[in-house]
N, C-alpha and C positions, 0 to 999 in steps of 0.2 A: 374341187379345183379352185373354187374363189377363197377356201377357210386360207389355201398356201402363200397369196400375195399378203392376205392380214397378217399373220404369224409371222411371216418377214420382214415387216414393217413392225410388230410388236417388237421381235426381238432389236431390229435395229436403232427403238426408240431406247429399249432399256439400255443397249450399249449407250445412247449417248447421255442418257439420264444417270449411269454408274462413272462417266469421264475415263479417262485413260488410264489403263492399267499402272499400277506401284509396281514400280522395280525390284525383283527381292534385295534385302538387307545384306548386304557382306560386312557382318563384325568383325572390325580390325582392332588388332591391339597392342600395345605398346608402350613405354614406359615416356613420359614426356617431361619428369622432371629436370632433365638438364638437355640430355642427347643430343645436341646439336654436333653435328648439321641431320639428325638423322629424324627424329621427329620431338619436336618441343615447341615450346611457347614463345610465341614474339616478345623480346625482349621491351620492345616497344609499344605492346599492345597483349598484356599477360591475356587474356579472353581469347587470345587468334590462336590456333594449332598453327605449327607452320613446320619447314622440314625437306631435305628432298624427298625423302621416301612416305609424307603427308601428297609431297605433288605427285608422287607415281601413286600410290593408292589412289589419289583424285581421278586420275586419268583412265586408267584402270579401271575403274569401275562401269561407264558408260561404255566400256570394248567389250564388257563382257554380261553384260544389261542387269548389273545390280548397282545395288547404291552403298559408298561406303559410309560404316557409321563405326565412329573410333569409341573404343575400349580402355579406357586407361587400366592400368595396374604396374606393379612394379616388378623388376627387372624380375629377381629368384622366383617370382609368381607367374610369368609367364609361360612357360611350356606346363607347367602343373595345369594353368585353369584354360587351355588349350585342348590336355588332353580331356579336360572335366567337361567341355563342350559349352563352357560359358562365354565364347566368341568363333569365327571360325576358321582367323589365319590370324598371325602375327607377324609384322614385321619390325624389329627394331636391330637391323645390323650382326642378325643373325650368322655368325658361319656355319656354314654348308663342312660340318664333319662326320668320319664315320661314327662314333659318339652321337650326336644328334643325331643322326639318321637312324639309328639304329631304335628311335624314342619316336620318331616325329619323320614325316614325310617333309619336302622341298618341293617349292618349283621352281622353273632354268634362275640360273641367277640372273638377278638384274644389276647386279655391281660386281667387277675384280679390286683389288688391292692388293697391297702388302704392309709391310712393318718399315713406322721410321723411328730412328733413337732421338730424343731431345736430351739436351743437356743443357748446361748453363753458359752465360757467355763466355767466361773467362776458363770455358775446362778445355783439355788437348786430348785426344788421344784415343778418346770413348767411342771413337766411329763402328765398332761391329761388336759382333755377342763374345768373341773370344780377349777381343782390349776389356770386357766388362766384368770378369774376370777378378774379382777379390773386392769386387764397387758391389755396392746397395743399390739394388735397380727396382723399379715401381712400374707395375702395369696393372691391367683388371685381372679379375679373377674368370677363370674355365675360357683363357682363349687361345688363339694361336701363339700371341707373343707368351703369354706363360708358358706354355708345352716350351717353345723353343728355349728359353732361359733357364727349363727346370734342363732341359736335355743338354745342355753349355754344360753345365756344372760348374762349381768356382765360385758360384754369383750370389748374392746375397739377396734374394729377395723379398721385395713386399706386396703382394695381392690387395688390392683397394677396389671396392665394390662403383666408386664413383671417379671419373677419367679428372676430375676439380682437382679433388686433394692428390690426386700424384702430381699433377704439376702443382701445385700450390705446395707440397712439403718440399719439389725439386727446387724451385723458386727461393723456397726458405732453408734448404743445402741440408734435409733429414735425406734428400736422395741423391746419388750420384747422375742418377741417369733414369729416364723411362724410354720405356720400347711401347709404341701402341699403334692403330691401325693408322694410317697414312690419312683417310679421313678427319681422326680427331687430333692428331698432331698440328692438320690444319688450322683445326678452327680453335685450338688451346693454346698450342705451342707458338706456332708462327704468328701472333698479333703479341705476346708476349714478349716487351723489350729485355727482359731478363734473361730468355729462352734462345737457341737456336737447336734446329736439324742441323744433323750432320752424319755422313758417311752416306749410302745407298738403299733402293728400297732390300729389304730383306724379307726373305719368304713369298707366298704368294695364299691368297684366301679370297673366296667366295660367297659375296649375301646372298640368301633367298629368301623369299618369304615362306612362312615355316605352316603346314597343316596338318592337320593330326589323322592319323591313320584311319584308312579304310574311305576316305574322301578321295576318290578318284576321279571323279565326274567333275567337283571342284578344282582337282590341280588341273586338268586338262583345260581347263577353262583358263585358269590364273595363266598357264602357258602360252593358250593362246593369245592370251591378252596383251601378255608383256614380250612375244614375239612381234605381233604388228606395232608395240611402242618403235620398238627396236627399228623394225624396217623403215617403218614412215617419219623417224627422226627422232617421236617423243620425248623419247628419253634421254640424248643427246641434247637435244633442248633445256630438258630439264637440270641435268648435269652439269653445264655448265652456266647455267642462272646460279650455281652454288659451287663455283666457280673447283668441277669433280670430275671435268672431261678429259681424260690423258690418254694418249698415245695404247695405251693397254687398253682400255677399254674401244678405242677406236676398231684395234685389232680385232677384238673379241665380239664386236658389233655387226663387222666392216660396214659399219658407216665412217666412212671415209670425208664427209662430206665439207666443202671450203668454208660455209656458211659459222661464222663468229658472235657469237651472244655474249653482250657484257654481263659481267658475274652480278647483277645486280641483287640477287638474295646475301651471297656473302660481303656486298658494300653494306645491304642494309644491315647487317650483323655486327660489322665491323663497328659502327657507326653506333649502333643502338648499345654497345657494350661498352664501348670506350668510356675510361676513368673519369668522373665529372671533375671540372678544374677548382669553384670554387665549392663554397657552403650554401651559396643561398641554390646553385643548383643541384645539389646531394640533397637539400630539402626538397625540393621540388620534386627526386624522380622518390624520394621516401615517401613523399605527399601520394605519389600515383602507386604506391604497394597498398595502400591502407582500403580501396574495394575489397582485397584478393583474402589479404590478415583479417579483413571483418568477415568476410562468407566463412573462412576458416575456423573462426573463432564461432560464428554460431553453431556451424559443426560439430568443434567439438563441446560445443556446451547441450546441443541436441544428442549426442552420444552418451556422453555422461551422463546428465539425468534421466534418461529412459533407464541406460544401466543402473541408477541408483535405487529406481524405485522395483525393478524386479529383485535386486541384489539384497531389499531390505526387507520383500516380501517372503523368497525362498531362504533366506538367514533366518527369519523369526520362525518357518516351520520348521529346520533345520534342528534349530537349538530346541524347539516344543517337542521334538520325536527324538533327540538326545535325553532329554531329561525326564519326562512323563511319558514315552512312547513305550510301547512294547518290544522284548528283546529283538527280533527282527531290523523295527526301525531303527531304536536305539544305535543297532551294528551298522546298516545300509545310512544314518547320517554319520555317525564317525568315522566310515568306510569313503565318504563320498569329502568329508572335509577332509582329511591324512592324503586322498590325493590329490586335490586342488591345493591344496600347499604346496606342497612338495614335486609340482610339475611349474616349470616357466609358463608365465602369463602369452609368452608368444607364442609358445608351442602350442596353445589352449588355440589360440584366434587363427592359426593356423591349422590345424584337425578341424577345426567347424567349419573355415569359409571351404578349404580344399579337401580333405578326407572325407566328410558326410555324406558326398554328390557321391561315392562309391556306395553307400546307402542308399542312396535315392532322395535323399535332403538337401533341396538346395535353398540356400539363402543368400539375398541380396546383399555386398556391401554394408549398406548400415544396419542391416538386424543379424548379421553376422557379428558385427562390431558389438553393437548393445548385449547379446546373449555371448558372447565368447564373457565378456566385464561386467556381465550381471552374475553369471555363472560361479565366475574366481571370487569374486567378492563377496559372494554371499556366503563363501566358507568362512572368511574372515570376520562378515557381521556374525555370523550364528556362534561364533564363540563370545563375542562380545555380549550379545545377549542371553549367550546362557551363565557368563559373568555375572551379569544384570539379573537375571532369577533368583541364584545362589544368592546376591547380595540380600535379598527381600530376608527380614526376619521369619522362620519358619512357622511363627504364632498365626501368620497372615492366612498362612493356610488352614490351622488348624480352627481362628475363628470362623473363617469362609463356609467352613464342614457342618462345625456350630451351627449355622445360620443355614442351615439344610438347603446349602449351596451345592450341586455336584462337584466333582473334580476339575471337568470344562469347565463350568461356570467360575469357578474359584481361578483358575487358572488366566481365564478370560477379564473377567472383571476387575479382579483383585492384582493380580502376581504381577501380567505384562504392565498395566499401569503403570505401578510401581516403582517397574524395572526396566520401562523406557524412559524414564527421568534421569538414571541411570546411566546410561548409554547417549543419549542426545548428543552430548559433546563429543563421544567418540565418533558419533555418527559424523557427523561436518564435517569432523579432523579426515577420517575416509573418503567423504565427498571430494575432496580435496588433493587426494590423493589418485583415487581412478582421475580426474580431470587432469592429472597430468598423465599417468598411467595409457589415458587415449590418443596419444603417440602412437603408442602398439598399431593400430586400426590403419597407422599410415600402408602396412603392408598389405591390404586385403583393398588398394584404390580409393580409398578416402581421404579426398583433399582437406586434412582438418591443418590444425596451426604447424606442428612439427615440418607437413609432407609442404607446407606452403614455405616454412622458411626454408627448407633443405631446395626448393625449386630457384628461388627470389637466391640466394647466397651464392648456389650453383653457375647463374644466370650471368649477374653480375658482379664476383670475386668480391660480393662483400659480406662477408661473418659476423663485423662487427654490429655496425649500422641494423643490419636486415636484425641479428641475432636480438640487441637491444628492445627492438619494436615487436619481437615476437614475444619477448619475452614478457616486455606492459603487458601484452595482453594475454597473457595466462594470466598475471600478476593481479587485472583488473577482473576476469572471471573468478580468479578463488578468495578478493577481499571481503566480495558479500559473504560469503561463508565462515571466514576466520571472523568476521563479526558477528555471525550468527551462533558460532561455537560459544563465544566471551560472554554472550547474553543467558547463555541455555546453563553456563558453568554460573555466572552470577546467581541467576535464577535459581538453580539447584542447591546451591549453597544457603541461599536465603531461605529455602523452605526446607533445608536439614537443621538452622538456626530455629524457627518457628516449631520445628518439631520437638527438638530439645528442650525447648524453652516450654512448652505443652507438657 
């Protein structure tokens, strides 16, 4: 009877000695390169996520006692590593179709919409899908406004993976007209003085946040969640801080309610994106990209060289068991270079970060990145170094043998020597090449130099400017190298002169 009060007092110390229980994790994920209004980067503060559908995840998470933790990846990557279980919901302005649903479970929408058409200022007539009709029209690609303008007919369309470049080609008059969701007409179209909406919404479509089958206990939850936003206002609140509250969704709510919140996320938007007037202030907001270009930049220089030094390890075994291996290897490295050539490098980095997890191998972002560009490269060095073998005078071996060296050892000591002297320049010219090659990587979530200009350009309609500075600094990572090539080519030349000269 007295051990009961101690043990309850034991345990009650260790609860307070362990502190309050961690919220489980809810991985969200989403694409954040541009997406505004839906989830991106403060323009004003590239480090901030920001977004409506960042505020409802926020909100969201404590109704339903986890904690959100965002996921970046990019757009074609997200329902793939969804279903791979490398987060556990996604929401980036998903529609709710039979198509998707037929891959991927929903839960209740938390947005309606429709389609609005932009044109340009001075155009007549383009108000609905049948005036569009013999026009070049721009929208994204696999959504409702395509369905509806492949099913028009008559129309000339363009699918663009980014909502930037359709109004930016519209702007610059490669398009007659785009059709896109009423959301991003908003915040692209309508601050654009080039641009107006015009004619009516058309169609009708539903977001939800997207989860991957057989997670029921989770949708039930995400449901309940985003019901009580609903009831108690949240998200009526939230909606129009980003100035997204219409008449439809009031319906769709019935929150009805009088209460008026100034659209202050879409002031801050407005504001943070607007054209700067003069130079010394285009310097200045180019001054505040150069954190984002510099983390990018050691990225991809951290990608590259881990990729270089496996790509130079498995090339040199590569080319050793082409040329001295036995038939088997011989076959299995010629077999393994014929296809690494002859398949796209994207398709490589894509089968390893998404395809292998159906194996049971999953790899992280960046050692996904380094072994997809260790992998392809090292088909390319192993020819080069068995270039570099063949070059060796054949005497080299035959004195090595002399000298009651084995084959290894001759091989080892004597041949690679030789015939990395050889190779050196080619090597650096390669280095050189995967460093820019690791663009690729932007599609597996890694913020290297390319995924950073495509954000910054996106953000702020500047190509030129953003493009230039991204471009130094490639320019600055691959000098050391092109210097390091001219030295190994001088060098080798000098000791093929001393040879001769001998």
């Amino acid at each position: 009877m007295i051990r009961l009060p101690l043990l309850a007092g034991l345990a009650a110390l260790m609860l307070l000695l362990a502190g309050p229980a961690r919220a489980e994790p809810l991985r969200w994920a989403s694409d954040a390169q541009s997406g505004a209004p839906y989830v991106f980067h403060d323009p004003a503060d590239q480090s901030r996520l920001t977004g409506f559908e960042t505020d409802i995840m926020a909100a969201l998470g404590p109704r339903i006692g986890m904690t959100p933790v965002f996921v970046q990846n990019d757009w074609d990557g997200l329902i793939p590593g969804l279903q791979r279980g490398l987060y556990d919901v996604v929401i980036d302005g998903i529609e709710i179709t039979p198509e998707h649903q037929a891959a991927i479970d929903f839960s209740e929408p938390y947005y309606r919409t429709s389609e609005r058409i932009a044109v340009r200022r001075d155009a007549v007539g383009l108000d609905s899908i049948p005036a569009l009709r013999g026009h070049v029209v721009g929208t994204l690609k696999d959504t409702l406004s395509q369905r509806l303008l492949e099913q028009a007919g008559g129309i000339r369309l363009r699918s663009y993976d980014d909502e930037i470049n359709a109004y930016s080609d519209l702007a610059n008059g490669r398009l007659d007209a785009v059709m896109l969701d009423a959301p991003i007409a908003l915040y692209y179209a309508v601050p654009d003085p080039r641009l107006k909406l015009v004619g009516g919404p058309i169609g009708a479509l539903s977001y939800g946040i997207a989860i991957a089958k057989g997670r029921d206990a989770l949708k039930a939850r995400i449901d309940s969640g985003l019901d009580a936003m609903r009831r108690d206002g949240t998200l009526r609140r939230i909606l129009q801080r980003w100035a997204m509250w219409t008449p439809e969704m009031a319906t769709f709510t019935g929150d009805h309610s009088t209460e008026v919140l100034p659209p202050a996320a879409w002031q801050h938007w407005l504001q943070a994106t607007r054209p700067v007037p003069g130079l010394r202030e285009r310097m200045a907001r180019y001054a505040g990209f150069l954190p984002l270009i510099g983390r990018a930049a050691l990225m991809t220089l951290a990608v590259s060289a881990c990729a270089m030094v496996l790509a130079v390890a498995w090339g040199l075994l590569l080319a050793l068991a082409r040329r001295y291996g036995s038939w088997p290897l011989r076959v299995s490295a010629t077999a393994y270079i014929e296809i690494v050539r002859g398949t796209p490098l994207l398709i490589q980095i894509l089968f390893i970060f998404y395809g292998l997890p159906s194996l049971g191998v999953r790899l992280d972002p960046f050692l996904a990145g380094v072994v997809a560009l260790g992998l392809n490269y090292a088909a390319y060095e192993a020819e080069n170094y068995r270039a570099g073998l063949q070059s060796v005078p054949h005497g080299q071996m035959e004195a090595a043998l002399a000298l009651n060296m084995t084959q290894g050892q001759a091989v080892r000591h004597v041949l690679v020597p030789q015939a990395f002297r050889f190779v050196v320049p080619v090597m650096t010219n390669d280095f050189i090449s995967l460093l820019k090659d690791s663009s690729l990587v932007s599609v597996i979530t890694l913020t290297e130099l390319t995924q950073a200009y495509v954000r910054l350009s996106t953000t702020y309609y500047d190509y030129l400017g953003t493009g230039l500075l991204v471009g130094g600094a490639y320019l600055l990572l691959g000098l050391p190298f092109v210097r390091l090539a001219r030295v190994a080519e001088r060098r080798l030349a000098a000791g093929q002169v001393r040879a001769a000269r001998r």
